[in-house]
Residue, then its C-alpha position, 0 to 999 in steps of 0.5 A: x237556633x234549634x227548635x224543640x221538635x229538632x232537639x227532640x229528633x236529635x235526641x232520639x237519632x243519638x239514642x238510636x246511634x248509641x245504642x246501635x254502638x252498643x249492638x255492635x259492641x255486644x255482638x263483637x264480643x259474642x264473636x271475639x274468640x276464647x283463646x287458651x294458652x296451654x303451657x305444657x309439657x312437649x319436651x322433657x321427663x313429664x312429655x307424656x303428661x303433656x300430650x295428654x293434656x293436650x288431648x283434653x284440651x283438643x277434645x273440650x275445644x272441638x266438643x265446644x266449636x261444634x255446638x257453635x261455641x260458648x255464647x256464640x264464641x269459638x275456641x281456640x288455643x295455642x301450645x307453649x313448650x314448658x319443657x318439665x321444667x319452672x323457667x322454661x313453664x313462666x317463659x312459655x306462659x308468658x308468650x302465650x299470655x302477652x300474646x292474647x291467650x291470657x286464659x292458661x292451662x295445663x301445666x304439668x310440674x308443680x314447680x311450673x304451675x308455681x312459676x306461672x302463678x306468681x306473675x299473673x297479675x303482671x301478664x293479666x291472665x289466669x291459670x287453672x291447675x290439671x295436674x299440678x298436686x302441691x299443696x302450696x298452690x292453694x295454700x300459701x301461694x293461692x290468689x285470685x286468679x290461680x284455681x285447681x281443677x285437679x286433686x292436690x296432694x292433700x286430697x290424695x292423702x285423705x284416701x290414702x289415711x283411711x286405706x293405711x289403717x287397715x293394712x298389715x304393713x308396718x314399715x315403709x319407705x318412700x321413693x319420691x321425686x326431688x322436687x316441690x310435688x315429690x317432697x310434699x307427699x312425702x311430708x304427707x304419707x309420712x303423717x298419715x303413715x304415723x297417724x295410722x300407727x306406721x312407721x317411715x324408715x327410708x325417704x329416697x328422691x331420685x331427681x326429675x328425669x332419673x333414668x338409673x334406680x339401680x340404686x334407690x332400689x337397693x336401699x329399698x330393699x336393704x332397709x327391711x320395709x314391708x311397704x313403699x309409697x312411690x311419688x313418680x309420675x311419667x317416664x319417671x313412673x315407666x323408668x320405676x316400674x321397669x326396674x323395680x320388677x327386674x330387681x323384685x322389689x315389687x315382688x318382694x314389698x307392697x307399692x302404692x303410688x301417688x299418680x303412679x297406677x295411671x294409663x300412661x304407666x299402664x300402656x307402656x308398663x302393665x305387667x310392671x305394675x300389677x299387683x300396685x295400689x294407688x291413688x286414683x283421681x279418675x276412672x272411666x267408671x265413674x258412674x255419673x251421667x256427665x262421665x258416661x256422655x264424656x267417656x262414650x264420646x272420648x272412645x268415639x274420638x280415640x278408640x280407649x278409656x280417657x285417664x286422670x289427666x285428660x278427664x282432668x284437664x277437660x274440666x279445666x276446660x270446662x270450668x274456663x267455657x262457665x267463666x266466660x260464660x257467665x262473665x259475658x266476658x274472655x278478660x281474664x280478670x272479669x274470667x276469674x271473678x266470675x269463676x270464683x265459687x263456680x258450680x258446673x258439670x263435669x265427669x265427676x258429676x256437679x263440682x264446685x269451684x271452692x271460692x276460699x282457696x280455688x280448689x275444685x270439691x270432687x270425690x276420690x278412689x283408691x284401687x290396685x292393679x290387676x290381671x283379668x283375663x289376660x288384661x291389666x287394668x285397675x280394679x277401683x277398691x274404694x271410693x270417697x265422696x267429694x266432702x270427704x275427700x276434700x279437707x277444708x281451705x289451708x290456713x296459709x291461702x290468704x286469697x288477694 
């Protein structure tokens, strides 16, 4: 039989063995990785957007792993080809998701981000939105752990609304891929475009990967418009530009584009689009400490300007490092949880991640291309602080 002086002494040593257990568990998790699943595009009409997506994703990850990680966690990540396409998106991600990388990003169709979003609670994973502009994402289709680092489509139109007004141009028509991106900005260029007092008298849209716009082009110019709002993006965007200067439709009518002017249509078609207007969601310019630290080290790392998507999808990155960092914790679920409502630094200064309906709160630009000193670049003609450029929750989230 034990004695009291024993009891106590057991008691103590099983204290010391239990708390012990808990050391080990605690310093296991502060060693366990953070792994990103990174459902982009490798393939396909969007395979430009994807290398950079993967570019932020690289930079974010090395940036982390080189200040001894988040929490004393390193980073690492892992590819999926969603081949521009939403079957291609939910079968990559969910590889990626079942094998251990839960915490997605980067897809770059909205079509694909909508794919994925369905299935997370079935995969235990999360995705965070960079590119993926729909409106649906945090409306209809938002949940609990789907979020938005990026601007969506009604963002953009808030820039868009103001800047319309003040045109001279009456008539437009649209050009915009046939999908769910393309034909929800349409929907919404043509309210503000009628709120403005416009007029929308020709929708053209050419299918993802359309390589020919001989014959959108024509209808254009056909019509007697004065003005097109373009939703293309990628080598759609290149294809575009290419052939609407060598028909002189960008000549002739005012382009404005929506994720259309960025440096990917820039690099491989400058000259196509000078003179364009568009939506910018991000401009190396952007005059806040956290972006001028982000840009002088992007320039160090890849000798020029970061663009939206990578700037974009760094703060994707960043807003999952927060999460785990405040949920002490890479579970996804407990991830999620702890990014709801999340303030953080970004390039676009301190955001915030709005717990309605998982959309990140951050300002917006409009501006036009031009030719400076033998230069093309985008000179930023209007800027909106981040509570105007934000419009309130949808009606449609009903946040699970």
């Amino acid at each position: 039989m034990r004695t009291r002086r024993e009891a106590i002494i057991g008691a103590a040593a099983f204290g010391a063995f239990a708390a012990g257990l808990a050391g080990a568990a605690r310093a296991q998790a502060r060693r366990d990785p953070i792994r990103i699943g990174v459902p982009t595009s490798q393939t396909g009409a969007y395979a430009v957007l994807g290398e950079e997506v993967i570019r932020g994703v690289q930079f974010a990850v090395d940036e982390a792993n080189a200040a001894g990680g988040i929490d004393g966690r390193q980073v690492e990540f892992r590819i999926g080809d969603e081949q521009s396409n939403p079957d291609a998106a939910r079968r990559a991600a969910e590889r990626l998701a079942l094998g251990g990388h839960g915490l997605l990003i980067g897809a770059i169709s909205s079509a694909s981000g909508l794919a994925i979003a369905g299935q997370l609670e079935r995969w235990n994973a999360l995705y965070v939105s960079t590119v993926n502009k729909a409106d649906r994402l945090t409306g209809e289709a938002c949940g609990r752990r789907l979020f938005r680092a990026n601007h969506s489509d009604a963002m953009d139109l808030m820039v868009v609304g103001p800047w319309l007004r003040g045109r001279p141009e009456r008539k437009w028509g649209i050009c915009a891929a046939d999908y769910v991106w393309g034909r929800d900005s349409a929907a919404g260029f043509t309210r503000a475009a009628q709120d403005a007092g416009k007029e929308v008298a020709l929708s053209v849209f050419p299918p993802l990967g359309t390589r020919d716009y001989a014959p959108y082009i024509s209808q254009l110019k056909a019509a007697g418009l004065q003005g097109v709002w373009v939703v293309l993006s990628g080598g759609d965007a290149i294809n575009f530009a290419k052939q609407a200067r060598q028909f002189r439709l960008s000549a002739e009518l005012t382009i404005v584009g929506h994720a259309y002017i960025v440096p990917t249509t820039l690099r491989a078609a400058g000259e196509d689009v000078v003179g364009s207007y568009g939506v910018i969601n991000y401009d190396a310019s952007l005059d806040t400490p956290q972006n001028r630290r982000f840009v002088e080290a992007w320039r160090r790392r890849f000798n020029q300007d970061p663009g939206e998507y990578e700037a974009e999808t760094y703060t994707g990155m960043r807003l999952i490092f927060e999460g785990v960092r405040k949920a002490e914790s890479t579970d996804p679920d407990k991830v999620a949880r702890a990014m709801n409502g999340l303030e953080f630094e970004s390039p676009f200064g301190m955001v915030r991640m709005r717990a309605e309906d998982h959309q990140l709160v951050m300002p917006n630009l409009m501006g036009r291309v031009v030719r400076d000193g033998g230069r093309v670049h985008r000179a930023i003609e209007m800027t909106v602080r981040a509570a105007e450029a934000t419009p309130p929750p949808s009606g449609a989230c009903r946040m699970g």
